[in-house]
N, C-alpha and C positions, 0 to 999 in steps of 0.2 A: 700180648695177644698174637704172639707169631705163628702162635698151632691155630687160629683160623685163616684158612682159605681168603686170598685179598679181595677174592669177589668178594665175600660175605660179610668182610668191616661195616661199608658203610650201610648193609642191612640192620647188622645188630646195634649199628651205633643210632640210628634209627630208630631203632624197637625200644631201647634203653632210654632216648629222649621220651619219647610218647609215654613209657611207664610213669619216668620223673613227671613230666608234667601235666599227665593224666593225675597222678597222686595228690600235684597240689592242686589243681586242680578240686578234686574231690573232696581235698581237707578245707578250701576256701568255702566249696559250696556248702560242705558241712557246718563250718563257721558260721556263717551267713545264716541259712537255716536256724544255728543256735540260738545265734544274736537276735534274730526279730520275731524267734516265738515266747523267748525267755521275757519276764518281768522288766517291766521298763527301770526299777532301780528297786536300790531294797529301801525297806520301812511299809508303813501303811498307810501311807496321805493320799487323801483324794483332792481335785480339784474339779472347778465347776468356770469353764472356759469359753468365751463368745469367740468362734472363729467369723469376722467380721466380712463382708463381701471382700473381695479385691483381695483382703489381705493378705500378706505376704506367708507363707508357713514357719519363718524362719521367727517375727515375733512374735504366734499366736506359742510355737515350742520355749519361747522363753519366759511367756506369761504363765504357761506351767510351771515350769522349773522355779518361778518364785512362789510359785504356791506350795512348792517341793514336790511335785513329780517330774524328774528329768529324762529327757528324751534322747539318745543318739541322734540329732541329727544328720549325722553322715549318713547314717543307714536309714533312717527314714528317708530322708530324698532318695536313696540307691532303692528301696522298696518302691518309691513311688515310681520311680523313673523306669525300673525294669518289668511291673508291673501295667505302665502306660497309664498309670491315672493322676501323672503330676498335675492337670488340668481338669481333675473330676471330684476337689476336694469340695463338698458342700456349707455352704455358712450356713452358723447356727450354733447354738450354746451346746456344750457339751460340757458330763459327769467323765472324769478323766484318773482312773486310779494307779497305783504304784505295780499294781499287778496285773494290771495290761498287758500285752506284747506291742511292741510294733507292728506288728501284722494285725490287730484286733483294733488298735487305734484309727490305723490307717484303713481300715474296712467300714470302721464306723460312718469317719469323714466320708468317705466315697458314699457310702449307704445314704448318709444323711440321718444317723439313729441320735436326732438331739435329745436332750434331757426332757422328759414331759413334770411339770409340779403339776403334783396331786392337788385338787381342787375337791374339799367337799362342800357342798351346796347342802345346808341341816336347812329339816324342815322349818319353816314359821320365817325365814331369810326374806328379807323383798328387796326388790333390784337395787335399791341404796347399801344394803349390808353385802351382797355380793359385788357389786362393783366397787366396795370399801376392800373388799379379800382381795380379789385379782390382781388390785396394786400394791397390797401388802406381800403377796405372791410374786412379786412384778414379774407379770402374766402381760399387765398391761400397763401404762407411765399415767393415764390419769383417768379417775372415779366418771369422771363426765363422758368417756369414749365410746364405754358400756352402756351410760342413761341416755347418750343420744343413738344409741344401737337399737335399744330396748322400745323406746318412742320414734323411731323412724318408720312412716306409716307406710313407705313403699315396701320395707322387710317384712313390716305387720302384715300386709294382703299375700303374701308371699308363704310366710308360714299360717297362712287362715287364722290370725288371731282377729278377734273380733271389737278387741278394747282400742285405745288409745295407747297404752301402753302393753310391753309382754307378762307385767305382771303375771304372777298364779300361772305360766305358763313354761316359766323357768324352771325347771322338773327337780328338785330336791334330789342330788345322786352324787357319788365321787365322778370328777371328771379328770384327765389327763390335760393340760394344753401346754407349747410351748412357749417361751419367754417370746412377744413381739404379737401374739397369735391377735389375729386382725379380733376388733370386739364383737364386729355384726356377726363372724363365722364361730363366736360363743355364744353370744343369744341365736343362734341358727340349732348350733350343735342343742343345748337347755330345752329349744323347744320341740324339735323332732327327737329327744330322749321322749317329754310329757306325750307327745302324741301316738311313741309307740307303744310307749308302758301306763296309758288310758285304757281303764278295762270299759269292757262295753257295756256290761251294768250301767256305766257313767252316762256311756255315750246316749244310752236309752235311754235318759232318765224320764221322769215323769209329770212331777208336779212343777218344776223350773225347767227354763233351759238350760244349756250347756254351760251357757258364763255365767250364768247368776248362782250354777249348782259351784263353778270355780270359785266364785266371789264370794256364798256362804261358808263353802269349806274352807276359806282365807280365815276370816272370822274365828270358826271353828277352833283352825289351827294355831291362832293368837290365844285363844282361852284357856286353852288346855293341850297337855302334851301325852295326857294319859289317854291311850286308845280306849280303856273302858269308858271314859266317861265322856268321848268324842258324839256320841250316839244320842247320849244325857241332855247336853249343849245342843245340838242337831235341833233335837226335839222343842228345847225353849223358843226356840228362835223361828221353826215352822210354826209351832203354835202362835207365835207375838203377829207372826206375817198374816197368817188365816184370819187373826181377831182386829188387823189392824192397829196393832200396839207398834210403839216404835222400838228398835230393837234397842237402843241405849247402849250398844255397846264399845268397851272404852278403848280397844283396839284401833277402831275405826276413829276416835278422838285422835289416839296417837299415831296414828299415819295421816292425817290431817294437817296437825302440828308440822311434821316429818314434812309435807308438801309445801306449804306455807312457810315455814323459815328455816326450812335446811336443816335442822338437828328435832332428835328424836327425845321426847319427856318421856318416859316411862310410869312417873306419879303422876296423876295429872290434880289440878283444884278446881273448886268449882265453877271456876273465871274459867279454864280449858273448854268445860263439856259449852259452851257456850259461841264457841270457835265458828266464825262465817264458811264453812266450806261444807259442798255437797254428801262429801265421805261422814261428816257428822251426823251418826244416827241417832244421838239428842236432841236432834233440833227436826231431824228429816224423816218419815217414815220408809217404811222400807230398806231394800238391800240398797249398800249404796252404790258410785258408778260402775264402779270395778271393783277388783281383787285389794286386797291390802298386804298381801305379802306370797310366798310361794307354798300350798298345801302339798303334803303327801299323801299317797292314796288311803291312808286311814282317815284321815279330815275328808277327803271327796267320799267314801264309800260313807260317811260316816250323814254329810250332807243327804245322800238319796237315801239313805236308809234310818233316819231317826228313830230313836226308843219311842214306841206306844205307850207316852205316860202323858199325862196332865201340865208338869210344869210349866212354869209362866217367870221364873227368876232362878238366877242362882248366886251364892257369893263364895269367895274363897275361904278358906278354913286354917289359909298360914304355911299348911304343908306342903302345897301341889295339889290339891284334892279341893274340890270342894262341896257346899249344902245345896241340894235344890231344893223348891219349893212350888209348891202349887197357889199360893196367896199371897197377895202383899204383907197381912200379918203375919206370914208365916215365916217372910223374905225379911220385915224388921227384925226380928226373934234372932233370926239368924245372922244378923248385921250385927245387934247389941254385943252377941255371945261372940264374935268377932272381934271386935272392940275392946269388948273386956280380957281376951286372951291378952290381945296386940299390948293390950297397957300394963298387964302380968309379964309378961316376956319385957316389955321396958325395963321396968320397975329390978326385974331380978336382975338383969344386965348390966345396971348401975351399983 
């Protein structure tokens, strides 16, 4: 370098640092950049991760990694740290896939975007079948957290439920919730769904009030699953009420049972219909206290809106469907031909 001028060495040598380590510079950053938008490793495992309060990040990335998705940790702390959120990671269960980045992981954490299980809540469900899901779900660790949610009368006045329990109030719908999710702010969530998606046809009914219209479309929704014939049933049972007939209906046996010792008969004998509790509409006239399970709005629109027919009975027919009838001879008739299918279908099956 003797053809430059001696002032100007330590300019260019200068200028010559700054390029070099402008350069790596720029290939670190591009590095960096690469590494934590790329895929956290190859393959396509997902994992399903509790990042626990307090805990450490260093073994919640290793409880991955045996699930098999592996994490840089170098670069995940060098993300957290340069981004300023090593103390803004959120606890909470999280869905954790192979094709993540570092940067998407680590946004989630910050975010707090835990995994929600899908909850469907099917209609004809009463609060023992749903609080059986939830910890099947484990939504929540035990069946009783949900029923002393559901019967705690300060929540009751709170969401204007009128019962003793939230029964029929617990809105039939998919719902999102995360693992730990408190029980009361799921019976909270179940019944401001039913309250907003109460049409006002309901809300105005007529010949019932509001709980008794919930408690026969309970009923309803125990009989039958077929919206046609929702209207059919409706009508048996406003009829039996008007003439003073007791409704006999075996629904209301089997959530009695259900009450009484804790598991649900679905056959019942005729030692059942015989059962000491108020929900027995064999022994008791009328609707009974409350609801018997959770209706959808086809069993409530189905309650204010009965078919203008006669009927006074109905029985099943085997397939989902069944006979109504306007007469007791007409409701035997219909028994016998029942019977005799039921002992045809034996017979051929043996």
């Amino acid at each position: 370098m003797d053809w430059i001028p001696q002032e100007e060495k330590p300019y260019l040598l200068g200028l010559i640092a700054g390029v070099v380590i402008a350069t790596i510079f720029f290939y670190l950053l591009l590095s960096y950049s690469y590494v934590i938008n790329a895929p956290l490793c190859q393959g396509n495992a997902s994992a399903l991760v509790t990042l626990e309060k307090g805990e450490r990040i260093g073994s919640f990335l290793k409880e991955l990694e045996q699930q098999g998705v592996k994490v840089n940790p170098f670069f995940f702390r060098l993300y957290l740290k340069l981004t300023g959120h090593s103390r803004d990671l959120k606890a909470g269960e999280y869905m954790v896939s192979t094709s993540q980045s570092i940067k998407s992981l680590a946004q989630a954490l910050i975010r707090g975007k835990i995994y929600l299980r899908t909850t469907i809540v099917w209609e004809g469900m009463n609060m023992f079948d749903i609080a059986h899901l939830l910890v099947q779900l484990n939504i929540i660790s035990q069946e009783k957290d949900f029923i002393n949610a559901a019967t705690n009368p300060v929540l009751l006045r709170k969401l204007k439920i009128p019962g003793k329990t939230a029964e029929g109030f617990l809105f039939p719908e998919t719902y999102r919730f995360p693992k730990g999710y408190p029980a009361f702010r799921i019976v909270e969530k179940m019944a401001y769904t039913f309250w907003d998606r109460l049409p006002k046809e309901i809300r105005e009914k007529e010949r019932l009030d509001l709980y008794q219209t919930i408690t026969l479309a309970s009923i309803i929704q125990k009989e039958t699953f077929l919206k046609e014939e929702m209207p059919l049933v409706s009508a048996v049972y406003h009829n039996r009420l008007r003439k003073g007939m007791r409704l006999q209906a075996d629904p209301t046996v089997i959530y009695a049972i259900r009450l009484k010792y804790g598991k649900e008969k679905p056959i019942l004998s005729k030692k059942d219909l015989h059962i000491k509790s108020p929900y027995n509409t064999y022994m008791h006239q009328g609707l009974p206290p409350g609801p018997i399970c959770n209706p959808g709005l086809d069993a409530l629109k189905a309650a204010v809106h009965p078919a203008k027919v006669g009927y006074l009975y109905f029985v099943a027919r085997g397939d989902g469907t069944h006979v109504f009838s306007r007469t007791l001879a007409e409701h035997n008739r219909a028994v016998a031909r029942y019977i005799r299918e039921l002992q045809k279908q034996r017979e051929t099956a043996r």
